[in-house]
N, CA, C and O atoms as a MOPAC input file, in Angstrom:
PM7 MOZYME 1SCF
protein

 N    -67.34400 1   -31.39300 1    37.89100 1
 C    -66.07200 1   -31.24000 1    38.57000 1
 C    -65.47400 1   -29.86700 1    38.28800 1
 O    -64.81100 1   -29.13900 1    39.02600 1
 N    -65.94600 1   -29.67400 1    36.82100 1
 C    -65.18500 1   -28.07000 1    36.61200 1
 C    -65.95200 1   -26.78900 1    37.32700 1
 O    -65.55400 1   -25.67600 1    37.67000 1
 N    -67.06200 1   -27.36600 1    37.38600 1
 C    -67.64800 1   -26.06400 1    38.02100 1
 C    -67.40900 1   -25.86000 1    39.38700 1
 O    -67.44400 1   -24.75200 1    39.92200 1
 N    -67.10700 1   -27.17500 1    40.09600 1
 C    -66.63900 1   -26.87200 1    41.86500 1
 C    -65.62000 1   -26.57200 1    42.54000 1
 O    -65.54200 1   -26.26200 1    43.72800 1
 N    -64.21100 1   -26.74600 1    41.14900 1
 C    -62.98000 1   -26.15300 1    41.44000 1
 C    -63.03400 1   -24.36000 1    41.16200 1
 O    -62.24400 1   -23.55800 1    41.65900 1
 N    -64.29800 1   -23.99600 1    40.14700 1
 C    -64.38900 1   -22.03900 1    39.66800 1
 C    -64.50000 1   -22.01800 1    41.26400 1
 O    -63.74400 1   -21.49500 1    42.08200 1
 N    -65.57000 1   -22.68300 1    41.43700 1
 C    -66.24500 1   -22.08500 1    43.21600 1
 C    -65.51900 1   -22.27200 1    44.57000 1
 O    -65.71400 1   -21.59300 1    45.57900 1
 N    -64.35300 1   -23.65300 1    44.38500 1
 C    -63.77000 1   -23.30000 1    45.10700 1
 C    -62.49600 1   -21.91100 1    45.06800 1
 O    -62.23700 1   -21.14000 1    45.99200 1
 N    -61.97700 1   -21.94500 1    43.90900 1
 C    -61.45100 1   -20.32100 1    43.20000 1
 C    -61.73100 1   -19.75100 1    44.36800 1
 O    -61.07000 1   -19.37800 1    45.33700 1
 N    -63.36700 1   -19.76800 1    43.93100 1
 C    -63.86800 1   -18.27200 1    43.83600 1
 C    -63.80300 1   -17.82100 1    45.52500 1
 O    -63.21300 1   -16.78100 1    45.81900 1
 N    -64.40700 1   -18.61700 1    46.53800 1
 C    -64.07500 1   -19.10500 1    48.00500 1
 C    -62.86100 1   -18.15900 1    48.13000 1
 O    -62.83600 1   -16.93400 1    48.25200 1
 N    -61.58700 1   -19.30800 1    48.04800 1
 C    -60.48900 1   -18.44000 1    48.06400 1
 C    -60.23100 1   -17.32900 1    47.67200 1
 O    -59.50800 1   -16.72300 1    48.46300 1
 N    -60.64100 1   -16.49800 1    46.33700 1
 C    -60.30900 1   -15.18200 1    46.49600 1
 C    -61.18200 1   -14.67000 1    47.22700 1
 O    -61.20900 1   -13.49800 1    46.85100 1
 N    -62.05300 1   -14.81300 1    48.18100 1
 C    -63.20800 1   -14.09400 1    48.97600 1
 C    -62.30600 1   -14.46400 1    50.21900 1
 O    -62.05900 1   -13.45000 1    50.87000 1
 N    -61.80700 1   -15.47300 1    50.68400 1
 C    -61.14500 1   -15.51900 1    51.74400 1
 C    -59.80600 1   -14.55500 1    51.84900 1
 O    -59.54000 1   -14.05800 1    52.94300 1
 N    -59.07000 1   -14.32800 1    50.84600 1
 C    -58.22500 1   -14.00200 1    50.42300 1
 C    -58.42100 1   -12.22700 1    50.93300 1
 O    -57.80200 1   -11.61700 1    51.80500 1
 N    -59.49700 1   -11.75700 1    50.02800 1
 C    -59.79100 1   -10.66100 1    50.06200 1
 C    -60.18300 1   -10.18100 1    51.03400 1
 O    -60.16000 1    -8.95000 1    51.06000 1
 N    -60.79700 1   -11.03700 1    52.45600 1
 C    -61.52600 1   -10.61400 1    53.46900 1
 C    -60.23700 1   -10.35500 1    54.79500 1
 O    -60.12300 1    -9.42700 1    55.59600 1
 N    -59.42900 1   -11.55100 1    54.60100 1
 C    -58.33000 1   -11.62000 1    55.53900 1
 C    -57.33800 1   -10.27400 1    54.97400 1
 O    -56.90700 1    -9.44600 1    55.77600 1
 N    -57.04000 1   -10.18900 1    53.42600 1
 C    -55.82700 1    -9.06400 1    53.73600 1
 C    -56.01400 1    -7.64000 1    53.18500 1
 O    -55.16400 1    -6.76600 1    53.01900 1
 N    -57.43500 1    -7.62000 1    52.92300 1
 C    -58.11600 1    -6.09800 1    52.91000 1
 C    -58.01900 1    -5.78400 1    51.29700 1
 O    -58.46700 1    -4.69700 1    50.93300 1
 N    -57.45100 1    -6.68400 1    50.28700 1
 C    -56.59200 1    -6.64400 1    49.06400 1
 C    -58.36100 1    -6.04600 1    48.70100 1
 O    -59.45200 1    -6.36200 1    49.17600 1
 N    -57.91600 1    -5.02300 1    47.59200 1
 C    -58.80800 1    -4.54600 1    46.32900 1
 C    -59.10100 1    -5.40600 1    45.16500 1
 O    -58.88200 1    -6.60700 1    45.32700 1
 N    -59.43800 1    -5.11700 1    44.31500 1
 C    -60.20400 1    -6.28900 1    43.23800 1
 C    -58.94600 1    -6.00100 1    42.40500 1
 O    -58.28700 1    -7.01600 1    42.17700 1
 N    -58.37600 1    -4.67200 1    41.81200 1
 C    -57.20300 1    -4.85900 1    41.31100 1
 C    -55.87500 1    -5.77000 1    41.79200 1
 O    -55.24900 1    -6.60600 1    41.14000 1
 N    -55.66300 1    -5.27500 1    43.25500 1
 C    -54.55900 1    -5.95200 1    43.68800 1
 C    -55.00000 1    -7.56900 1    43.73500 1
 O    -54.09400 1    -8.21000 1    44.26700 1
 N    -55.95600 1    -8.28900 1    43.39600 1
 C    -56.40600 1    -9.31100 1    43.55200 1
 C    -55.82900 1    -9.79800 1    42.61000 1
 O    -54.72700 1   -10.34400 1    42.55000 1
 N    -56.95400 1    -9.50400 1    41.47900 1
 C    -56.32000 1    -9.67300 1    40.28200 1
 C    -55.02000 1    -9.61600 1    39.52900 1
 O    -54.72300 1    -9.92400 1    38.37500 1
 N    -54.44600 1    -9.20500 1    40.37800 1
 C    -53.14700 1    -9.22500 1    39.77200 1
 C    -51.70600 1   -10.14000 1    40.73400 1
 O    -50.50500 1   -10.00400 1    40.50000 1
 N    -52.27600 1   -10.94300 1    41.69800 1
 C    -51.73000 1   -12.02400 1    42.09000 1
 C    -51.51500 1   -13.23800 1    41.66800 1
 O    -52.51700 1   -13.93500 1    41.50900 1
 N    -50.34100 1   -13.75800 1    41.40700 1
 C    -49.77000 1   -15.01400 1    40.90700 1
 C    -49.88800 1   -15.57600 1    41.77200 1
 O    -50.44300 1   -15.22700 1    42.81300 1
 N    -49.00100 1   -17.34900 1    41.33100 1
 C    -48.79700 1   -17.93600 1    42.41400 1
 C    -47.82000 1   -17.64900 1    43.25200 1
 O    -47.90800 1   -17.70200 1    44.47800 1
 N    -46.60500 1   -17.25400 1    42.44900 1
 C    -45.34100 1   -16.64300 1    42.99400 1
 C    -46.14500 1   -15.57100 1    44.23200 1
 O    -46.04100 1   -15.95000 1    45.39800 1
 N    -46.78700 1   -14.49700 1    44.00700 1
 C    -47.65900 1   -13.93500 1    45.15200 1
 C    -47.69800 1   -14.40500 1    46.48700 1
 O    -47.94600 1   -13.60100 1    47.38500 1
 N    -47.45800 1   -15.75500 1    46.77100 1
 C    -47.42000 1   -16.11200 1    47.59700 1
 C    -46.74700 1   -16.98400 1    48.92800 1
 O    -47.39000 1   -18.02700 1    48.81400 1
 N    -46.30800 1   -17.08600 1    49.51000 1
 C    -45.12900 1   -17.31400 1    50.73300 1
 C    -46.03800 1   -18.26300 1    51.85100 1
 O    -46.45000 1   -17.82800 1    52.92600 1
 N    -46.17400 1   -19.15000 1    51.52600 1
 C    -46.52100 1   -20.39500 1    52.50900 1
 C    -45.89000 1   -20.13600 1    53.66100 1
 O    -46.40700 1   -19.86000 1    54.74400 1
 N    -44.62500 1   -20.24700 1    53.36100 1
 C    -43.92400 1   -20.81300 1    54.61200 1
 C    -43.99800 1   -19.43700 1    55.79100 1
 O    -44.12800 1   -19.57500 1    57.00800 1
 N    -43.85800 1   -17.92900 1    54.93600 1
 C    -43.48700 1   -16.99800 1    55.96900 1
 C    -45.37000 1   -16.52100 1    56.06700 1
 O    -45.72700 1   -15.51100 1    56.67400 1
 N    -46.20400 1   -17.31100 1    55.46900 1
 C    -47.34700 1   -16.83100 1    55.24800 1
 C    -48.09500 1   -15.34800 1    55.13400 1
 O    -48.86300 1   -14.66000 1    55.80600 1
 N    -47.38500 1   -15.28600 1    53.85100 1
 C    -47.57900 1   -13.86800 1    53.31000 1
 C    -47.98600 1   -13.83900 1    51.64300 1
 O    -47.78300 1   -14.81800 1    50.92500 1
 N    -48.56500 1   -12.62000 1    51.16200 1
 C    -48.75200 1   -12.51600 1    49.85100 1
 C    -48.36200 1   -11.43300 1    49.48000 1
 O    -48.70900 1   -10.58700 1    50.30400 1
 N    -47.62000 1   -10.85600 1    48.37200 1
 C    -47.06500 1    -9.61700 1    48.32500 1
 C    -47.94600 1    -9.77900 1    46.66100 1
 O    -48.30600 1   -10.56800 1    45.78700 1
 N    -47.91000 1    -7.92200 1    47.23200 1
 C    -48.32500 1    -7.12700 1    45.57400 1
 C    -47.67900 1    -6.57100 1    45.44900 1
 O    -47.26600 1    -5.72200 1    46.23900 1
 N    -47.14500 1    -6.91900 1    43.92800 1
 C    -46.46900 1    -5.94300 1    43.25600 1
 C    -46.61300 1    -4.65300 1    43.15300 1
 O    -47.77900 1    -4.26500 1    43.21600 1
 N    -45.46000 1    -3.52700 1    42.95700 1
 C    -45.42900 1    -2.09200 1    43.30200 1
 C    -46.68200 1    -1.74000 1    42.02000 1
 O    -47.67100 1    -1.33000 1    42.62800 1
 N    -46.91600 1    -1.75800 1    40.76000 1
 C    -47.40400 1    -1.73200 1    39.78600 1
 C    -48.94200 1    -1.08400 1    40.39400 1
 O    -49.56100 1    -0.07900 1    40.04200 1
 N    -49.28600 1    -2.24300 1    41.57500 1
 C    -51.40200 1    -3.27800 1    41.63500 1
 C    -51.24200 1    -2.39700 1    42.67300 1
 O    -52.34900 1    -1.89600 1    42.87100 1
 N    -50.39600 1    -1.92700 1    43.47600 1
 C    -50.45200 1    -1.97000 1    45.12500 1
 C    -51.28400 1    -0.17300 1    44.73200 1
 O    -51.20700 1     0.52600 1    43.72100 1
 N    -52.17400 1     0.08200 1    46.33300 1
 C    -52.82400 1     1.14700 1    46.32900 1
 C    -52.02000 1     2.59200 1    46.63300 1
 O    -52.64600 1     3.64700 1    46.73800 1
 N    -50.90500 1     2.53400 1    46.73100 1
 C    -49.29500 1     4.06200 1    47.18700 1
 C    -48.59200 1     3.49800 1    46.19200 1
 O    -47.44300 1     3.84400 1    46.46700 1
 N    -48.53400 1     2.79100 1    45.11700 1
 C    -47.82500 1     2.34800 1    44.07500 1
 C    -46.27600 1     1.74200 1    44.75800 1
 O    -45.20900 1     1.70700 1    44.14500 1
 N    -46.49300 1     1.33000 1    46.06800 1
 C    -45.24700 1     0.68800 1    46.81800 1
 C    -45.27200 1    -1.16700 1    47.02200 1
 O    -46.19100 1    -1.61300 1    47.71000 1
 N    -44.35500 1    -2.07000 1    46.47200 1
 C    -44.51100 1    -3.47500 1    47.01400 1
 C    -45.40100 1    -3.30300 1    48.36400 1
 O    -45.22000 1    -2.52800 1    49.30300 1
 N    -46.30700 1    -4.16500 1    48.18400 1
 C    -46.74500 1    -5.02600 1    49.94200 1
 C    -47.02800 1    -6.04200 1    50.29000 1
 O    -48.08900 1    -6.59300 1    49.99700 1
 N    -46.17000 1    -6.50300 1    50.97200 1
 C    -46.45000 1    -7.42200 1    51.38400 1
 C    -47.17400 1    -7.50600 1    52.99500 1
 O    -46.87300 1    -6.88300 1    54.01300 1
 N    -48.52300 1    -8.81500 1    52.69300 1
 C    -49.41800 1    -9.23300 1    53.47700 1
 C    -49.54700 1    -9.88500 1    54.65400 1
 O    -50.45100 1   -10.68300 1    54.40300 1
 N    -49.28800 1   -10.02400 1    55.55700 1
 C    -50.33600 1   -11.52900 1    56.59800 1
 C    -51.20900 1   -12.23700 1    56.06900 1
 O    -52.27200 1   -11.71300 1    55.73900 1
 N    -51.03300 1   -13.27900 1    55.90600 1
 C    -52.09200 1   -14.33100 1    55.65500 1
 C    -52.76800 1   -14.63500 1    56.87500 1
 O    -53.67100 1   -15.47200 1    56.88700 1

């Protein structure tokens, strides 16, 4: 069971990464807070982001 929830993880950050172009840093450095169901978006913090500016995503 533990090994099919890593893989499903892992799925999602590949989906994740394919839909919003995100880098392995800005990946990695997404919470759950990161994320906006409702307006379906994921924002990176100014810190991860690649112009060192917040961005927020399209899901």
């Amino acid at each position: 069971m533990y090994g099919q929830l890593i893989e499903f993880e892992l799925l999602d950050a590949k989906h994740v990464t394919t839909e919003t172009g995100l880098r392995a840093n800005e990946l990695r450095s997404l919470k759950k807070l990161s994320f906006d169901f409702e307006n379906c978006t994921v924002t990176v913090k100014v810190g991860y982001s690649k112009n060192s500016k917040k961005a927020v995503l399209p899901l």
